[in-house]
MIDOSE-1310 file (N, C-alpha, C; in nm, 2 decimals, decimal comma, always signed):
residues 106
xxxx	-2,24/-1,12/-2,25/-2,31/-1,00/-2,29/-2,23/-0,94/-2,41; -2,28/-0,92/-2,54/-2,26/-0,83/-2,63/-2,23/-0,70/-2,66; -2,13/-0,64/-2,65/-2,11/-0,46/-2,63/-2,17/-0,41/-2,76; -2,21/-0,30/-2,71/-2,29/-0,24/-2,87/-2,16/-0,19/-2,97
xxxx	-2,02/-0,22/-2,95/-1,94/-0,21/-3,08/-1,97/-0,31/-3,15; -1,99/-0,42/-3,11/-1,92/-0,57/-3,13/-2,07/-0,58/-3,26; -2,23/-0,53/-3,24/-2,33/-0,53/-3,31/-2,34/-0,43/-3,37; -2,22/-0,33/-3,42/-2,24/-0,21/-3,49/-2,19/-0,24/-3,62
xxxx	-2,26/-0,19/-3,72/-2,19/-0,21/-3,86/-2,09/-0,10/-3,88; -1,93/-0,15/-3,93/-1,80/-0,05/-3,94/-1,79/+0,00/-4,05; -1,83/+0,09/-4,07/-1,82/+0,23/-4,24/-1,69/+0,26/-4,25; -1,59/+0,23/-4,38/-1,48/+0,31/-4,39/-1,51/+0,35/-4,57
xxxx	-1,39/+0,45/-4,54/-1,34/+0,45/-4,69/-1,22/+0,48/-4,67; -1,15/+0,47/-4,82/-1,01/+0,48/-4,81/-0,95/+0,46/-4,97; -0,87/+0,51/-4,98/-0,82/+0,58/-5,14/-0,60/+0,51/-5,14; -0,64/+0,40/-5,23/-0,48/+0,39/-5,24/-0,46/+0,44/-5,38
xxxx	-0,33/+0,48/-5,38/-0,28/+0,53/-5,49/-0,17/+0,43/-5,57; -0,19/+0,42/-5,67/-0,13/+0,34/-5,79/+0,01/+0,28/-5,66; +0,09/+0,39/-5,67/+0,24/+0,41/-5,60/+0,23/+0,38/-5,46; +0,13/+0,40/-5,36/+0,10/+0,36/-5,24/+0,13/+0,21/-5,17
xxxx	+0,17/+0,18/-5,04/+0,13/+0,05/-5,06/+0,04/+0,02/-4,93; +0,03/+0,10/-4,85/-0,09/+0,14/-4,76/-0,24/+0,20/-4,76; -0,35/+0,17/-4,76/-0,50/+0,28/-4,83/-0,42/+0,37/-4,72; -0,50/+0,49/-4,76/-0,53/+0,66/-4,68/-0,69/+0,59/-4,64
xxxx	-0,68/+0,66/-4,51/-0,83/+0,68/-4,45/-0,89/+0,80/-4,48; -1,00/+0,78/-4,58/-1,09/+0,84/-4,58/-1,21/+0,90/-4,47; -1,21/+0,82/-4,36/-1,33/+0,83/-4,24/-1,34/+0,69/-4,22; -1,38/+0,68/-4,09/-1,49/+0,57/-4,03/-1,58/+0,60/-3,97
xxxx	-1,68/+0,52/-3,96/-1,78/+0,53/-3,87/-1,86/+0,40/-3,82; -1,91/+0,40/-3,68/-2,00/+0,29/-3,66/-2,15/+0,36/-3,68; -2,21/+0,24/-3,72/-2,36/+0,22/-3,71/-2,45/+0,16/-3,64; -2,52/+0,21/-3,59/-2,65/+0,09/-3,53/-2,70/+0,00/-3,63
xxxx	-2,74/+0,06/-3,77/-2,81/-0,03/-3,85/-2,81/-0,02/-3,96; -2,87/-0,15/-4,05/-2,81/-0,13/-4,19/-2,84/-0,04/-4,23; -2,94/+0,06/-4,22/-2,97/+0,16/-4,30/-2,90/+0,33/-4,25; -2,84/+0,27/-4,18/-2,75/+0,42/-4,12/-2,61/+0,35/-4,17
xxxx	-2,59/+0,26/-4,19/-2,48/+0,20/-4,28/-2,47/+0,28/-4,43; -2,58/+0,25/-4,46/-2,60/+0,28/-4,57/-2,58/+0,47/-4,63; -2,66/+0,49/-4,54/-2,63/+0,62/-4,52/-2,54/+0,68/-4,51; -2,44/+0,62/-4,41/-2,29/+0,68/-4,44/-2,24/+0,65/-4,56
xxxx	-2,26/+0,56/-4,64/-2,22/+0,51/-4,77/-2,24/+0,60/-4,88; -2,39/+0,62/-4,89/-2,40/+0,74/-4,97/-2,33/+0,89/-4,95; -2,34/+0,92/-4,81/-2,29/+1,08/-4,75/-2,13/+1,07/-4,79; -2,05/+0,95/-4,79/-1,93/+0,90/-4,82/-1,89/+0,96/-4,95
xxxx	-1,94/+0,85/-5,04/-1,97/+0,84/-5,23/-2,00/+0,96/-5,27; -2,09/+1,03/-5,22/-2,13/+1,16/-5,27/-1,99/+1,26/-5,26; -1,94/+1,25/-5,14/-1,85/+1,33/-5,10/-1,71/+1,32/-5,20; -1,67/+1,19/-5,21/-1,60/+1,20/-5,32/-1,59/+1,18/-5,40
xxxx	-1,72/+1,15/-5,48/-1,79/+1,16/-5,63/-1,77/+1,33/-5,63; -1,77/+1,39/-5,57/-1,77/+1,58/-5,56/-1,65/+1,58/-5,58; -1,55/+1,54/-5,53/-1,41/+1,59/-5,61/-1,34/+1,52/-5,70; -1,42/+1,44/-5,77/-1,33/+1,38/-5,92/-1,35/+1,45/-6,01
xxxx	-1,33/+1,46/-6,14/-1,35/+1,48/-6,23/-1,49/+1,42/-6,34; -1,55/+1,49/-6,39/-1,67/+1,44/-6,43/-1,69/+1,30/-6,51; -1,58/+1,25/-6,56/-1,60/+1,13/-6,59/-1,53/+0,99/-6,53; -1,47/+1,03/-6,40/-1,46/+0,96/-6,32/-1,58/+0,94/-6,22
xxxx	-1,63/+1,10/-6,19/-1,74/+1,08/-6,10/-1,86/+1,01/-6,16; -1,91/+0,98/-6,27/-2,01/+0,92/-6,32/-2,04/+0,80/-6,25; -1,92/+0,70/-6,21/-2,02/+0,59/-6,17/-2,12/+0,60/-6,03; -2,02/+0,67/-5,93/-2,04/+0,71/-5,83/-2,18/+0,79/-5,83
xxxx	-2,16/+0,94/-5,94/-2,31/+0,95/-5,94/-2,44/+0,84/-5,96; -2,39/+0,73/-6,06/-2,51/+0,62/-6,09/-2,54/+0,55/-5,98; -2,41/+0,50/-5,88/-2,46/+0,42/-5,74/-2,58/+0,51/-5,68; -2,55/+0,61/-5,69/-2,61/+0,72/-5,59/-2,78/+0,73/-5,64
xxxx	-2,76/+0,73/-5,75/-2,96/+0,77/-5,79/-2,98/+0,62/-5,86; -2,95/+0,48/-5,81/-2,98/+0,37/-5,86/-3,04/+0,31/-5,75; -3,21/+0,32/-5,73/-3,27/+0,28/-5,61/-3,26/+0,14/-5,62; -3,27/+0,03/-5,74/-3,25/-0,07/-5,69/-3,11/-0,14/-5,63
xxxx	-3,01/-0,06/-5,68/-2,87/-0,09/-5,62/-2,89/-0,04/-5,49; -2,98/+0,10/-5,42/-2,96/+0,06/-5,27/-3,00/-0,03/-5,18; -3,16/-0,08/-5,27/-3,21/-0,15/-5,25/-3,18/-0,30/-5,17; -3,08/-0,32/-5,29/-2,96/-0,47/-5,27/-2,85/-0,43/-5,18
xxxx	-2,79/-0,31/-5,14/-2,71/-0,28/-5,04/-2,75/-0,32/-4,91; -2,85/-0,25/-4,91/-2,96/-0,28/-4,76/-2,97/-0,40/-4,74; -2,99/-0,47/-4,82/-3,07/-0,59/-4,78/-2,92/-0,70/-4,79; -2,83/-0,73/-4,83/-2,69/-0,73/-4,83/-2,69/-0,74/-4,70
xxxx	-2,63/-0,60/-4,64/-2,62/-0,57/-4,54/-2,71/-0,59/-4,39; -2,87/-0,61/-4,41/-2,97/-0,66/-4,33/-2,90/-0,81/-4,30; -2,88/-0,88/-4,42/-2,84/-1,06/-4,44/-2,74/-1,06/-4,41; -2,64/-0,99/-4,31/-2,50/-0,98/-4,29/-2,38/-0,98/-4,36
xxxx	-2,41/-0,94/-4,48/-2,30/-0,94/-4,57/-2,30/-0,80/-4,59; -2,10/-0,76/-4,67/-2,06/-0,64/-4,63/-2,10/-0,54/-4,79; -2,08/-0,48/-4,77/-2,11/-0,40/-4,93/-2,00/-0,26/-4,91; -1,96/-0,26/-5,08/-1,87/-0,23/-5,07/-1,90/-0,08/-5,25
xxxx	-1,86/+0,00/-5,28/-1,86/+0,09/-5,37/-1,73/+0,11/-5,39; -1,69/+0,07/-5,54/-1,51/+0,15/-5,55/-1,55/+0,20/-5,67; -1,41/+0,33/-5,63/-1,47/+0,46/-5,74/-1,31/+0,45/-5,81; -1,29/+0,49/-5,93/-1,17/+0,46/-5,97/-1,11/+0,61/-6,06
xxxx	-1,01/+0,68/-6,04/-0,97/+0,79/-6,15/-0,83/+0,72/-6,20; -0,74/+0,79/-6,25/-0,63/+0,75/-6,35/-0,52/+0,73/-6,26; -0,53/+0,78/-6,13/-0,41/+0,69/-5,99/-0,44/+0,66/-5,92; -0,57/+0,65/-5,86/-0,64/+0,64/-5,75/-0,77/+0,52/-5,74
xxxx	-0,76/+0,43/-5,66/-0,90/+0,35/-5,63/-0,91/+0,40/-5,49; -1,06/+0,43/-5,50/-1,14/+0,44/-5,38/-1,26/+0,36/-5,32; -1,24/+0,34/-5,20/-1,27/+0,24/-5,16/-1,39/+0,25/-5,08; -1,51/+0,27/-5,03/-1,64/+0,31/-4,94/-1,74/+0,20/-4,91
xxxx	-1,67/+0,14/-4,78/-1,73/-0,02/-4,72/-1,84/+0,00/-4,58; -1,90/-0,12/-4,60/-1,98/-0,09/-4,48/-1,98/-0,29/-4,45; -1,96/-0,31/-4,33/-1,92/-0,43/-4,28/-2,01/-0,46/-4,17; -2,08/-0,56/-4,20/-2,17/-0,60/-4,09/-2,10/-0,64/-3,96
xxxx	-2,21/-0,64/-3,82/-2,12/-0,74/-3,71/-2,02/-0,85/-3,73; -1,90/-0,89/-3,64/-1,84/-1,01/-3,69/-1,84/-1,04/-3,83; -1,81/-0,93/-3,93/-1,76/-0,99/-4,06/-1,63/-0,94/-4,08; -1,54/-0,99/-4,15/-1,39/-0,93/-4,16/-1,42/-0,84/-4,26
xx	-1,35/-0,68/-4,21/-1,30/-0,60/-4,34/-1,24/-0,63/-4,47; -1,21/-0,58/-4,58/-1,14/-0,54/-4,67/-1,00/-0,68/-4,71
């Protein structure tokens, strides 16, 4: 028997800094399904597309209103593969994954 962790898709994000040699946890979350995967992905990206600075946040805004880029997340993620958003400023990569069942993280 299958435990419902083991078929949940695993949401993180996480931000290393230039100097770091560990990511910071941003959040995790499980999901029942690709599209609540997704969903945390965006509620994620949004959240720290909001505290960059405006021309770091640009791409982050573009993932965000680029329906065919969610389009391809979804369905990514429906076909078991992991999808991933990195947001980048001048010391920081940020990192906002979503990982199907039995696929390895990061």
């Amino acid at each position: 028997m299958v435990t419902t962790a083991l078929r949940a898709y695993h949401c993180w994000a996480a931000a290393r800094t230039r100097d770091s040699t560990e990511p910071i946890s941003l959040g995790t979350r499980t999901a029942p399904s690709p599209r609540l995967a997704l969903r945390w992905l965006r509620n994620r990206t949004a959240a720290i597309t909001a505290q960059l600075d405006p021309p770091y946040a640009r791409p982050g805004r573009d993932w965000l209103t680029d329906e065919a880029e969610q389009e391809k997340a979804l369905a990514l993620l429906a076909t078991g593969h992991p999808y991933r958003v990195t947001l980048h400023d001048d010391r920081t990569t940020y990192v906002i994954a979503a990982t199907p069942p039995r696929t390895a993280a990061w």
